[in-house]
Wavefront OBJ file of the C-alpha trace (Angstrom):
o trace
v 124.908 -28.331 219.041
v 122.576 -28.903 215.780
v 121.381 -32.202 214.514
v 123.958 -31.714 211.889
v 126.975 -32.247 214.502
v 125.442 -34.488 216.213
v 127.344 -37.211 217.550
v 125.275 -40.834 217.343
v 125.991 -43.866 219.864
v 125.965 -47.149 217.462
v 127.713 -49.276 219.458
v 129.650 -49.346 222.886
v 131.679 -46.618 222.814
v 131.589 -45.447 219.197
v 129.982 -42.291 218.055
v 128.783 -41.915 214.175
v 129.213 -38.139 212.857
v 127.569 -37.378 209.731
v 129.011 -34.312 207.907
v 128.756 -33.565 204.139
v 127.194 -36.927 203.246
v 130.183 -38.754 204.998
v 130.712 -40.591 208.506
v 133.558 -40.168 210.547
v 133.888 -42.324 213.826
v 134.326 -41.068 217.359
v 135.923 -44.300 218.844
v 136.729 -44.964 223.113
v 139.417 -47.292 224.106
v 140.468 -47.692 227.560
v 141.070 -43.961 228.739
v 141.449 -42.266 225.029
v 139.403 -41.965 222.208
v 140.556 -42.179 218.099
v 139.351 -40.182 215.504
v 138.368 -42.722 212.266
v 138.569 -40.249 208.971
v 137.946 -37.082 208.484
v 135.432 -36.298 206.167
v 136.089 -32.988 203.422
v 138.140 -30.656 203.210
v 136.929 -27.590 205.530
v 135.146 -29.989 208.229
v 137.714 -29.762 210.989
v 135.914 -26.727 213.352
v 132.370 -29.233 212.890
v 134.522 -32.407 213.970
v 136.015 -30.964 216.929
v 132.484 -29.605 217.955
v 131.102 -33.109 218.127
v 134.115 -34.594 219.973
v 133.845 -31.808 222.650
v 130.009 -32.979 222.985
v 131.064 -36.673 223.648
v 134.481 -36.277 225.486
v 134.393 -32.649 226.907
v 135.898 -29.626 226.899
v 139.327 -29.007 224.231
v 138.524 -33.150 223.799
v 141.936 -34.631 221.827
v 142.229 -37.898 220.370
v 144.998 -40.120 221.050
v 145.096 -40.992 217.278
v 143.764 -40.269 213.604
v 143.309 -43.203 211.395
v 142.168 -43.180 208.127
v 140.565 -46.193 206.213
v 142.304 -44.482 203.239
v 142.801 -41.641 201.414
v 140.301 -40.621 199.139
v 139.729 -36.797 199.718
v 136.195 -37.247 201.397
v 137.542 -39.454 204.286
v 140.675 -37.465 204.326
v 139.817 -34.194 203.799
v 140.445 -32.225 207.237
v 142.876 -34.627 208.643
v 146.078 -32.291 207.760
v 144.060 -29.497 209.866
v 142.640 -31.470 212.609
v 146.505 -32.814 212.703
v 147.754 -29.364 212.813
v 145.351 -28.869 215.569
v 145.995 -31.280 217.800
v 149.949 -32.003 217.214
v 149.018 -35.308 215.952
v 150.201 -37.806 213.130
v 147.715 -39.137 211.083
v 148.081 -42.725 210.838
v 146.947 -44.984 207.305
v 147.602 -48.666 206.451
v 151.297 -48.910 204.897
v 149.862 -49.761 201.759
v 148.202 -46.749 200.988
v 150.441 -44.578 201.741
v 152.004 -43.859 198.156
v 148.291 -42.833 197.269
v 149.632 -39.610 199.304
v 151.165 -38.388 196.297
v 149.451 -35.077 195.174
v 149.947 -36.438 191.602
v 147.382 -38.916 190.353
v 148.830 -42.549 190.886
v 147.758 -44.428 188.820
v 146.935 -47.555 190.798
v 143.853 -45.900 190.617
v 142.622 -47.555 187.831
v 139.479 -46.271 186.655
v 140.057 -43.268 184.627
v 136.388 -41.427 185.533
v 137.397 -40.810 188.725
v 140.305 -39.440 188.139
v 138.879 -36.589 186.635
v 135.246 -36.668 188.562
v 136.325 -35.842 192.136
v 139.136 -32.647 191.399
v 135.631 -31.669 189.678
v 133.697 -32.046 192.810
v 136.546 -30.647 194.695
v 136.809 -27.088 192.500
v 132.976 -27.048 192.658
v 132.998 -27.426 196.648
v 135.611 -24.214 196.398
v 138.811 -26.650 198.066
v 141.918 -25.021 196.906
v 143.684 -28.132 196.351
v 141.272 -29.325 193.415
v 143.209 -32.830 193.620
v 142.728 -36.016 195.371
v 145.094 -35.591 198.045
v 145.877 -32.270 200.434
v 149.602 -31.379 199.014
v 150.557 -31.070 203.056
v 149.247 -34.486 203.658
v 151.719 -36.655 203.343
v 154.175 -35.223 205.430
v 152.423 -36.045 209.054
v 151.247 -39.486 207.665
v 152.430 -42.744 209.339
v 151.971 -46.713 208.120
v 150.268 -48.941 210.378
v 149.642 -52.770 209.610
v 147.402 -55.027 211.992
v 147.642 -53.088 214.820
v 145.310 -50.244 215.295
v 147.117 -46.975 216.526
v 145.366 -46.026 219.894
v 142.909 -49.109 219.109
v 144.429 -52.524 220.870
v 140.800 -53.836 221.590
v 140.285 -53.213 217.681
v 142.241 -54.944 214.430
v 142.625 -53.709 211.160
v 140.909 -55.820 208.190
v 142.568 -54.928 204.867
v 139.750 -54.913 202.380
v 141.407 -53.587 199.054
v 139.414 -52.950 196.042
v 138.284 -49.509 196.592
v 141.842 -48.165 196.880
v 145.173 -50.340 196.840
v 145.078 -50.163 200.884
v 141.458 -49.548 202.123
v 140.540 -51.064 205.600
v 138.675 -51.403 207.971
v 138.477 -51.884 211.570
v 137.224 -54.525 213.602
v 136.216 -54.907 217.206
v 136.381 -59.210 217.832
v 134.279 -58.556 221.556
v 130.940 -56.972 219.944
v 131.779 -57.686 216.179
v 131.540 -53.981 215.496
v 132.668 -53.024 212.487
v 133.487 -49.724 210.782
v 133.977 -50.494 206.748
v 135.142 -47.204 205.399
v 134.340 -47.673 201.937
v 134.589 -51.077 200.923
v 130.430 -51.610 202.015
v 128.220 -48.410 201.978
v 124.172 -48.388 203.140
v 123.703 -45.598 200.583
v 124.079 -46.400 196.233
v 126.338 -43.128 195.785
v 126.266 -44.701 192.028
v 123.118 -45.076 191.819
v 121.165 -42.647 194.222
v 117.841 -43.708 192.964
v 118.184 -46.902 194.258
v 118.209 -45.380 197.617
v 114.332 -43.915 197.369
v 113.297 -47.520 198.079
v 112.335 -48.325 201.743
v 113.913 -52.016 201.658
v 117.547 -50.805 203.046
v 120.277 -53.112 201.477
v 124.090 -52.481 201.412
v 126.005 -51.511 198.465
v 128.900 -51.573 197.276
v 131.674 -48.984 196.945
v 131.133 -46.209 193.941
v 132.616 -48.031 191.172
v 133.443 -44.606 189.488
v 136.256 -43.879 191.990
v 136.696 -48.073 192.376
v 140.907 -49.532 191.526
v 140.071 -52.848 191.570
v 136.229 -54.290 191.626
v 137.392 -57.980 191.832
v 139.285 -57.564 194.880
v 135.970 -54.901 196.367
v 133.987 -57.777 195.657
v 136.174 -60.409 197.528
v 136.712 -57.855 200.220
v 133.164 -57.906 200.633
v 132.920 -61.568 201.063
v 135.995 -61.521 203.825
v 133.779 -59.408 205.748
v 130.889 -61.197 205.641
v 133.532 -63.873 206.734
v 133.670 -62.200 210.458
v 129.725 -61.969 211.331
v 129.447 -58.787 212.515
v 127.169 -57.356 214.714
v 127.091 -54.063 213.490
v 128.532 -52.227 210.463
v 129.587 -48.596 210.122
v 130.024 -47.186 207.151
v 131.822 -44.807 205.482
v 128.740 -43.545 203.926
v 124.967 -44.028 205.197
v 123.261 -45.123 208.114
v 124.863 -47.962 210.533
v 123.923 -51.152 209.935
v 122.757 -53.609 212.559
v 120.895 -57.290 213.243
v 122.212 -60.486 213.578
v 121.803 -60.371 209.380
v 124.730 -58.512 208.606
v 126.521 -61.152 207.152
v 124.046 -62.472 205.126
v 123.194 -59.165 203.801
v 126.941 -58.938 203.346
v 127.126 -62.252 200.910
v 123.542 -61.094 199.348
v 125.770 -57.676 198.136
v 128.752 -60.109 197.297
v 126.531 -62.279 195.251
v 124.267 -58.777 193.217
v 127.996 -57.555 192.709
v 129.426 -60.800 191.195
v 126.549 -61.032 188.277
v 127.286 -57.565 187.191
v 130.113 -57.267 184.614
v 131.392 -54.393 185.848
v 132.353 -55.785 188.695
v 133.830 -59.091 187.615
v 136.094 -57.678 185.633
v 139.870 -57.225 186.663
v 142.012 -53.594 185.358
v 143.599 -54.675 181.724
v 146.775 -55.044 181.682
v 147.113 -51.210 181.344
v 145.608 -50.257 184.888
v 147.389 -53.120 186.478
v 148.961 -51.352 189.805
v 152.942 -50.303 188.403
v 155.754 -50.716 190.834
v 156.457 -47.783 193.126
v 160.290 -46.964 194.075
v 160.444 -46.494 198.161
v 162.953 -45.330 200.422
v 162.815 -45.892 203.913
v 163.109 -43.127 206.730
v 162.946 -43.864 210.415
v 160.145 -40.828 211.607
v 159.118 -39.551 215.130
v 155.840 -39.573 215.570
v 155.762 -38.724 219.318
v 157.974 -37.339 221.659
v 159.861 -39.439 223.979
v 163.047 -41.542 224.174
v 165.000 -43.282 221.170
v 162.112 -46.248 220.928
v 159.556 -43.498 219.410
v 161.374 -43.746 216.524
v 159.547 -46.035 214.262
v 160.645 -46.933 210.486
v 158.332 -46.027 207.579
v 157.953 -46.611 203.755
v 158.372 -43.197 201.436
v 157.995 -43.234 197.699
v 160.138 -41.969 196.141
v 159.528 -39.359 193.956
v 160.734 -37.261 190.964
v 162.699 -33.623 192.486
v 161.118 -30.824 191.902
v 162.618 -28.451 189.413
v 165.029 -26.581 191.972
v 165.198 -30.226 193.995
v 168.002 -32.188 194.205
v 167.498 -36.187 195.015
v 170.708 -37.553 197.004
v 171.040 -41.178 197.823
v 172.531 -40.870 201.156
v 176.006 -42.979 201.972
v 176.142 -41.182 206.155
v 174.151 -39.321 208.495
v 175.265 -38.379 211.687
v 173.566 -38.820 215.050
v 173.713 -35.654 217.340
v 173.094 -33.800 219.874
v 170.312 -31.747 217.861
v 168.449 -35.056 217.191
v 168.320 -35.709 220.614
v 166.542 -32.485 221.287
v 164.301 -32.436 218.285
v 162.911 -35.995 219.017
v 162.104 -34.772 222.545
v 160.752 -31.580 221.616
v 163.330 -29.721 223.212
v 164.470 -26.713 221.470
v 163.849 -23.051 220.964
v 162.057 -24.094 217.977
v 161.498 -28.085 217.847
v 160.247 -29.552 214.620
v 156.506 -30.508 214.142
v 155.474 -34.167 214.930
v 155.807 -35.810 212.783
v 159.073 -35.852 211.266
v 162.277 -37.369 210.247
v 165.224 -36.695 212.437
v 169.051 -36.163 210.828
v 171.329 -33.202 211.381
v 173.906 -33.782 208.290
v 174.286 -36.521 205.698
v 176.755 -37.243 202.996
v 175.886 -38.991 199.690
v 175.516 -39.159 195.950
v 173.237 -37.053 193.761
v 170.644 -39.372 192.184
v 168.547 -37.223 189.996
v 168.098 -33.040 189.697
v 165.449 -30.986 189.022
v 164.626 -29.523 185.454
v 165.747 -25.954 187.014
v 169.442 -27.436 188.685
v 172.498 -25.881 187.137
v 175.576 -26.036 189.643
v 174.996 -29.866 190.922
v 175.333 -32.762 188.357
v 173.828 -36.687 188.944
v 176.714 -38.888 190.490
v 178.692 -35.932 192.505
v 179.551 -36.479 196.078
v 177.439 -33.877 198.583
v 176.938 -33.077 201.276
v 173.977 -31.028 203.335
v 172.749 -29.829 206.728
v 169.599 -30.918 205.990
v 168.822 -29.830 210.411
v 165.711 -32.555 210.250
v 165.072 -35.730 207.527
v 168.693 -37.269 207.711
v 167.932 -40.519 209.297
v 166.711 -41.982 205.257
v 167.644 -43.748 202.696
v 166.901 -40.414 200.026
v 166.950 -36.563 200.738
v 165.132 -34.261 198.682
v 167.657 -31.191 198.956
v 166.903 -27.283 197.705
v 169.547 -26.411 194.784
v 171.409 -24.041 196.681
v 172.146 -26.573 199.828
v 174.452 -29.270 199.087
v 178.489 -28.633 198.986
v 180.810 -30.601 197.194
v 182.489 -33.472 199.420
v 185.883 -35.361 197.497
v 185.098 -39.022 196.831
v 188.005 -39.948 197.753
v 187.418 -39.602 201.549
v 185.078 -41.944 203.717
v 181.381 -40.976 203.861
v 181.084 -41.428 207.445
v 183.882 -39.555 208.037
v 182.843 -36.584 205.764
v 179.635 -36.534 207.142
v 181.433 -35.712 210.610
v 183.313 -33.039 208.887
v 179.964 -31.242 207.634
v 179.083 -31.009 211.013
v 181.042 -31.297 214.093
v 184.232 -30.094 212.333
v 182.616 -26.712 210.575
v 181.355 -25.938 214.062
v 184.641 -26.564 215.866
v 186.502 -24.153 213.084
v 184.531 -21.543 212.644
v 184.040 -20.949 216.522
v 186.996 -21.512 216.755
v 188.624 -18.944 213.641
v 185.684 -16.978 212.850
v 184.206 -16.593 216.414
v 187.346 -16.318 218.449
v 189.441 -15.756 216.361
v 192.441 -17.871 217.958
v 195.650 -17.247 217.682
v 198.900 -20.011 218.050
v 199.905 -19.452 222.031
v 196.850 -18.621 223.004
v 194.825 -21.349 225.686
v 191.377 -22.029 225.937
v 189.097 -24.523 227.403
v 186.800 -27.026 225.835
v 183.614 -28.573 227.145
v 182.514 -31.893 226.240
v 186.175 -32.567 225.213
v 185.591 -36.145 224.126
v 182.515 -36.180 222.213
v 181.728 -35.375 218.375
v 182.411 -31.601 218.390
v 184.755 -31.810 221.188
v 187.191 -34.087 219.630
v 186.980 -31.935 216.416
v 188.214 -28.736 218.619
v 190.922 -30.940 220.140
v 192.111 -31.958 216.256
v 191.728 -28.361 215.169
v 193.316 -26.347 218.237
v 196.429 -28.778 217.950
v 196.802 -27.958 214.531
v 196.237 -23.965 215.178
v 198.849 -24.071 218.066
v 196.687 -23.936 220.900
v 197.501 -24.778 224.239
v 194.128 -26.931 225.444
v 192.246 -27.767 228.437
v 189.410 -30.306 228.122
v 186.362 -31.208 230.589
v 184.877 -34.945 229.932
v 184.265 -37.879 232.191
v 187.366 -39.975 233.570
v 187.095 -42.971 230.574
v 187.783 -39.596 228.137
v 191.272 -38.792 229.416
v 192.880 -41.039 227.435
v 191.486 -39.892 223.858
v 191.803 -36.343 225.291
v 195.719 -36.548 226.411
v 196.286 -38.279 222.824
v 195.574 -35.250 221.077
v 198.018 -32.712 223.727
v 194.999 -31.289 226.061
v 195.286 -31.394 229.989
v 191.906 -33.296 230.635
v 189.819 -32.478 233.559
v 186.794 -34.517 235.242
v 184.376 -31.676 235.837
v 182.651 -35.142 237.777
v 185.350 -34.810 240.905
v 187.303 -32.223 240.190
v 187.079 -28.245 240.340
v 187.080 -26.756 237.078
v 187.449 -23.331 237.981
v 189.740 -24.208 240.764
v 191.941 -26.304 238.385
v 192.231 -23.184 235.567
v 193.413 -20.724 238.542
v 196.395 -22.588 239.840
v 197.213 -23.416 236.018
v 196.378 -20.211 234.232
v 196.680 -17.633 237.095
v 196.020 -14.856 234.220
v 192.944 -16.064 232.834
v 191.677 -17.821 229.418
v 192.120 -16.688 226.508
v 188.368 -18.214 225.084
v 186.431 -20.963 226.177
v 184.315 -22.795 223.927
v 181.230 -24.121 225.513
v 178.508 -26.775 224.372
v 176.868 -27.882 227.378
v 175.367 -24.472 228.764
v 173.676 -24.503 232.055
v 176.135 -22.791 235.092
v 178.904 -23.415 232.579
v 178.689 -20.249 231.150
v 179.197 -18.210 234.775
v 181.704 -20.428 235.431
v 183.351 -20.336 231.871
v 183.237 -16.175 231.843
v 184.786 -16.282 235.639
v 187.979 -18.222 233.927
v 188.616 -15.538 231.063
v 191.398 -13.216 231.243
v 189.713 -9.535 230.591
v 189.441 -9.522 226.560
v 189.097 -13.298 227.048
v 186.191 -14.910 224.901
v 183.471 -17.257 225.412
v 181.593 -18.605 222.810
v 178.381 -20.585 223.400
v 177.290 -22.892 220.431
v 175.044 -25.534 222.154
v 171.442 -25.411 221.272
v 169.171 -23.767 224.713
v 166.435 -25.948 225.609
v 163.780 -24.121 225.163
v 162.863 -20.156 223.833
v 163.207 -19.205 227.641
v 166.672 -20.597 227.335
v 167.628 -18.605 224.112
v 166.090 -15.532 225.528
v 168.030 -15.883 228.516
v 171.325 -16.589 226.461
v 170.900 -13.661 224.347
v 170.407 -11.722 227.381
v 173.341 -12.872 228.903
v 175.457 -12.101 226.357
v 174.296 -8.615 225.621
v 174.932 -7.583 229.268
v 178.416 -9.472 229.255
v 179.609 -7.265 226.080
v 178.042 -4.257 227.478
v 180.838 -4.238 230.293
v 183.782 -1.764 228.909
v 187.425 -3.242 228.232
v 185.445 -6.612 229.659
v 185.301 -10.230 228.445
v 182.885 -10.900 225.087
v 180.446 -13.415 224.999
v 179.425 -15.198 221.415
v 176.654 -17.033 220.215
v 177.900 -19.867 217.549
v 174.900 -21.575 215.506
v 175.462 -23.290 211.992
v 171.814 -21.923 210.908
v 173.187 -18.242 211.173
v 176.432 -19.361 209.406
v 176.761 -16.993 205.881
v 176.617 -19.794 203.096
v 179.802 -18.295 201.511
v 181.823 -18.822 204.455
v 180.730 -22.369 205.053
v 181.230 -23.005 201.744
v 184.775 -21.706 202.076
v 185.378 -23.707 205.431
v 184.123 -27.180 203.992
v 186.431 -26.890 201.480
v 189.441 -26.168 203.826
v 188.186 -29.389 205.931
v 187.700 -31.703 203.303
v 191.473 -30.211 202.080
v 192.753 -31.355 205.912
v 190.727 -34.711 205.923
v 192.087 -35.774 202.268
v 195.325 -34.889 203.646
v 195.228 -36.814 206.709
v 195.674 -33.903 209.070
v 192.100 -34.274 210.779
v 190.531 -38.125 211.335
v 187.233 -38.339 212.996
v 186.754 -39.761 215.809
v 183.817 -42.396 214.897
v 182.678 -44.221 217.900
v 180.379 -46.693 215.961
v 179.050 -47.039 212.605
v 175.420 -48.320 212.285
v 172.958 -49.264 209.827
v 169.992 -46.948 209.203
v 167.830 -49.093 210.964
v 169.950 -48.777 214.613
v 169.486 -45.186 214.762
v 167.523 -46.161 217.805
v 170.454 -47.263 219.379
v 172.833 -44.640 218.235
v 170.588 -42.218 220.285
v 170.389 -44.241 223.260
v 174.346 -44.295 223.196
v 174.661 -40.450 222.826
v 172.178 -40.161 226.009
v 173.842 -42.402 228.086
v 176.881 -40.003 227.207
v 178.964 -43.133 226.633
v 179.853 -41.905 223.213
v 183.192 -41.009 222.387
v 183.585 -39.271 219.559
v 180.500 -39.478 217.135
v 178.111 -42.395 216.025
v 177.199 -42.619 211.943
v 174.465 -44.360 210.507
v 175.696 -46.214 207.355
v 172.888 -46.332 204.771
v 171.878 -48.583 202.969
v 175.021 -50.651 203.019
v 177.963 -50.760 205.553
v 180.292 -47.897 204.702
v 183.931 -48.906 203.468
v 185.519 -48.933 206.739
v 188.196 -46.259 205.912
v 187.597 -43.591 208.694
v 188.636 -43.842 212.930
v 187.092 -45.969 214.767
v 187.830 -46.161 218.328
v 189.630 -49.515 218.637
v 191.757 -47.935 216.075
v 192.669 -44.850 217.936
v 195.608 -45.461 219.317
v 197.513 -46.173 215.633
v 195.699 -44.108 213.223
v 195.738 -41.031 215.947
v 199.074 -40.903 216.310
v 199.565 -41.242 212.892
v 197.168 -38.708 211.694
v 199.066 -36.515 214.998
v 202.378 -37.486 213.139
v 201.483 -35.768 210.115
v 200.258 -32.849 211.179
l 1 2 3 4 5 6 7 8 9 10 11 12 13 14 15 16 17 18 19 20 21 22 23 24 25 26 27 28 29 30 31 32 33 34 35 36 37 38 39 40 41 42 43 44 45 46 47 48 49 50 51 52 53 54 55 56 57 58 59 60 61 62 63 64 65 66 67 68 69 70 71 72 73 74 75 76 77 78 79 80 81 82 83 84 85 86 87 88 89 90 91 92 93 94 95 96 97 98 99 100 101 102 103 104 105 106 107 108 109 110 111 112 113 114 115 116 117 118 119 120 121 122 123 124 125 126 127 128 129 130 131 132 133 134 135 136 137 138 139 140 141 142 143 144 145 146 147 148 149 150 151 152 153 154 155 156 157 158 159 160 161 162 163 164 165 166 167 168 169 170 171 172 173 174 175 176 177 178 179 180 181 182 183 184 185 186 187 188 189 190 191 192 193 194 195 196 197 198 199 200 201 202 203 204 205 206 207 208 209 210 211 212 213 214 215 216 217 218 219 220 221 222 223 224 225 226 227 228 229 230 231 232 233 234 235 236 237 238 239 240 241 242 243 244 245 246 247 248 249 250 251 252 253 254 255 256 257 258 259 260 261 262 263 264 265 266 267 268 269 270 271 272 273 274 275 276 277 278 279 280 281 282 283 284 285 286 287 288 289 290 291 292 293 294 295 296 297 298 299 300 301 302 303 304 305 306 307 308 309 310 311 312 313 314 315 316 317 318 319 320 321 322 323 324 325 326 327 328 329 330 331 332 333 334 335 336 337 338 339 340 341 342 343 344 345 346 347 348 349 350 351 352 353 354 355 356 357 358 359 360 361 362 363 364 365 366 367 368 369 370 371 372 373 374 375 376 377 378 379 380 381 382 383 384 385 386 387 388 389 390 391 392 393 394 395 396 397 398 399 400 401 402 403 404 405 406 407 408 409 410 411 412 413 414 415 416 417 418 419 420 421 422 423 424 425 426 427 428 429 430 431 432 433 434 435 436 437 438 439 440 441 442 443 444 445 446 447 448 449 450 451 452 453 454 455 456 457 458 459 460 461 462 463 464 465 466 467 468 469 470 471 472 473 474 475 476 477 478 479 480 481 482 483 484 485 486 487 488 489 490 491 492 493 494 495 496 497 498 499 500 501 502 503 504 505 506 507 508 509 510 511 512 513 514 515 516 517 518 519 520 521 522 523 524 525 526 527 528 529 530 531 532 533 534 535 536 537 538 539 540 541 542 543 544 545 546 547 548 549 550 551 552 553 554 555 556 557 558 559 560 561 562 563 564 565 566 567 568 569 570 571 572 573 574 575 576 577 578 579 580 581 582 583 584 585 586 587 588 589 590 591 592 593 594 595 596 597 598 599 600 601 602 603 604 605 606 607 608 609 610 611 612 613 614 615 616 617 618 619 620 621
């Protein structure tokens, strides 16, 4: 380890790393440790040396905070967040200063163009304030320090619109970030005197100097013991705060710094859109709301206000990292929305502002905005219910193409369904009445009802024998069974087919293991001569045409009043958490929407409605 790595104790339990003319902060709490910035671009491998010399061996924070996000205390947290599968956490108020465009609530116009110019001259491929990737593993934080309860945040803006820093009440430690240095990065001259004295942030790359000077004086305001800053040698002595108001007091006689931005600089409203993100995996209380600004689409973007999002299965799975491929932390969960085009890209030809869409958008659904590619949203009708066009996009393009693209059913013909009473299931019960199918469904006892509503013989897979029940009933064998739930469902689902029969698996495995063992499965099942076939269903390997083709058959049967979602609850955005608790408990029947931003017109099924609008919507068909 070299001097230049070198990890230095200046108070209990916090570790000063100097790289590049920056500090970044080792900090222990309890039984984890926090990483406080991250220095430059290109300083990840260095940081993760000097953690390994404190902490061990492959050492991994339990958090990254940032004091803010100017690109030398932000620099390698995208990597070191790649790195350890970690969010990288920043005080809500800086967050729009994520935006690889300038913003300009930062005011002064030199440093706007000064540090791209230090970034192109250090060779950083970005050459802009902000790492483009940045902003999509960033979450707020207010007074509570992530991974840091023994520590508080102190918002001390000036520097940037939501600098902080972070105080520890039991020893008075504090680590300032920018808002005090113990180097003069304006003036480096200054700094060839032997009389240390603190200084100010550089005013070149300063927002606000009024509000850097009165941040100053509110930490002066908590006497502490020792200061860490974001640039220089720590500070200690029981004369911190007085050499706190002594740099409060310089600052306040120079001009520069008693000015406030002209009307011109002031700080211009931001638009934001909130989004409820994962930034952990676990149960439904890991997901945590979070301001997004909302930004311009690109040219081949389209910007949808979204009316519906669904909560699934898939969300389920992606939040606990379940999956053959689960989404990176962290991220914003949502299967399939419905809404209205708000703005299009320069590039945008075939989508116009104000049309109904919808979009499998697989993650980000679970917002108040979606930022959409061109070529992905399909046309909804306005005239039917968001919520219930938004269970259409999903649950109902599955049900009918497994159930006429995959198996290709036929009127006559009988088949099983797993998971009868849920989202997808009810959809196959709606569908396989109207295609003429004779219907078996497996759900829990309270499902019965709903299922015998739509002409299916239910079965409780809970105390009865499913396999036993198809053989006295079906002596010949299924015609196709159409199976969600996986597990020993598919031996037992191939042992009911009638040879020819098929099964057709569209639930999502588990894990790669699982999809290897799937495909595997059904490559030796097909392999059998004049045996039973074995499919694999997934909307992702869906040809766009023929989606595009089946939506538009849906939406014809949903305007008509031949299909009526099921819709078990409608919530607002901000409920998703217990929208996914409900799916879990697998007390859902039918399928839970999240209304956003306002309560949907109540126009669609709801489950104390069943009983009416079923049998009428069974009537017409």
């Amino acid at each position: 380890m070299t001097g230049r790595t070198a990890a230095a104790e200046i108070a209990q339990g916090v570790h000063r790393v100097a790289l590049a003319g920056c500090n970044v902060y080792l900090v222990r709490s309890g039984d984890g440790w926090v990483l406080v910035d991250a220095a430059w671009p290109g300083q990840a491998a260095r940081i993760r040396r000097a953690a390994e010399s404190v902490y061990g061996a492959r050492a991994r924070p339990s958090a990254i905070v940032l004091t803010h996000l100017h690109p030398d205390h932000q620099g390698s947290a995208l990597a070191l967040s790649r790195c350890w599968d970690l969010p990288v956490h920043a005080h809500a108020d800086e967050l729009p200063m994520a935006d690889v465009a300038y913003d300009p609530r930062y005011a002064d116009p030199i440093g706007d163009w000064l540090e791209p110019l230090v970034l192109r001259a250090q060779r950083h491929p970005w050459g802009s304030r902000r790492e483009p990737g940045l902003r999509a593993v960033l979450l707020p934080f207010a007074a509570a320090v992530p991974g840091l309860p023994d520590w508080t945040a102190v918002p001390v803006p000036g520097h940037t619109v939501g600098s902080v820093a972070l105080f520890r009440p039991a020893d008075r430690a504090l680590l300032t970030g920018d808002a005090v240095l113990t180097v003069d990065i304006a003036a480096p001259w200054r700094n060839l005197s032997r009389a240390p004295r603190l200084a100010g942030p550089p005013w070149v790359s300063t927002w606000n100097p009024r509000r850097a000077l009165a941040s100053a004086r509110a930490l002066a305001a908590l006497d502490p013991g020792v200061l860490g800053p974001g640039h220089g040698r720590e500070w200690t002595g029981e004369g911190t705060a007085a050499a706190l108001r002594g740099l409060a007091d310089r600052l306040e006689r120079k001009p520069r710094w008693a000015r406030d931005p002209g009307p011109g600089k002031a700080p211009q409203p931001r638009r934001t859109y909130r989004s409820l993100v994962v930034g952990e995996r676990g149960g439904p209380e890991v997901l945590r709301p979070a301001q997004n600004l909302l930004r311009a689409p690109g040219r081949a973007e389209v910007r949808v206000r979204v009316l519906a999002s669904l909560v699934c299965g898939p969300d389920v799975q992606a939040r606990r990292g379940y999956g053959p491929f689960p989404p990176r932390l962290p991220f914003v969960p949502g299967y399939a929305v419905v809404g209205e085009v708000d703005a299009v890209g320069a590039g945008v030809r075939d989508v116009r502002v104000g049309q109904r869409v919808g979009a499998l958008t697989i993650v980000g659904g679970y917002a108040e905005y979606v930022y959409l590619a061109s070529r992905q949203p399909f046309p909804v009708p306005a005239s039917v219910d968001p919520g219930a066009a938004a269970v259409v996009a999903l649950n109902y393009l599955v049900a009918y193409q497994v159930l006429h693209r995959s198996a290709r059913a036929r009127a006559g013909q009988t088949v099983l369904i797993t998971g009868a009473g849920g989202g997808i299931g009810t959809a196959f019960l709606q569908l396989g009445r109207l295609a003429g199918l004779t219907m078996y469904g497996v759900d829990t006892a309270a499902k019965h009802s709903l299922i015998g509503e739509y002409g299916a013989v239910p079965i409780d897979h809970r105390t009865q024998d499913v396999v036993a029940v198809i053989r006295r009933a079906v002596p010949l064998g299924l015609d196709a069974v159409f199976d969600g739930v996986g597990g020993d469902y598919l031996a037992r689902g191939l042992s009911m087919l009638r040879p020819g029969g098929t099964l057709v698996a569209y639930g999502n495995p588990g894990s790669r293991r699982g999809l290897l063992r799937l495909l595997a499965i059904t490559l030796a099942v097909n392999a059998r001569p004049h045996g039973k076939r074995m499919k694999v269903y997934g909307t992702t390997a869906s040809r766009h045409q023929a989606a595009l083709e089946d939506w538009a058959a849906l939406y014809r049967l949903l305007e008509d009043g031949r299909i009526e979602p099921v819709l078990a609850e409608r919530l607002p955005l901000l409920d998703a958490a217990r929208g996914n608790s409900m799916l879990e408990a697998g007390s859902v029947t039918g399928t839970v929407v999240l209304a956003t931003p306002e309560p949907l017109a109540d126009r669609g099924t709801a489950v104390g409605e069943r009983e009416s609008s079923g049998t009428a919507a069974r009537r017409r068909s």
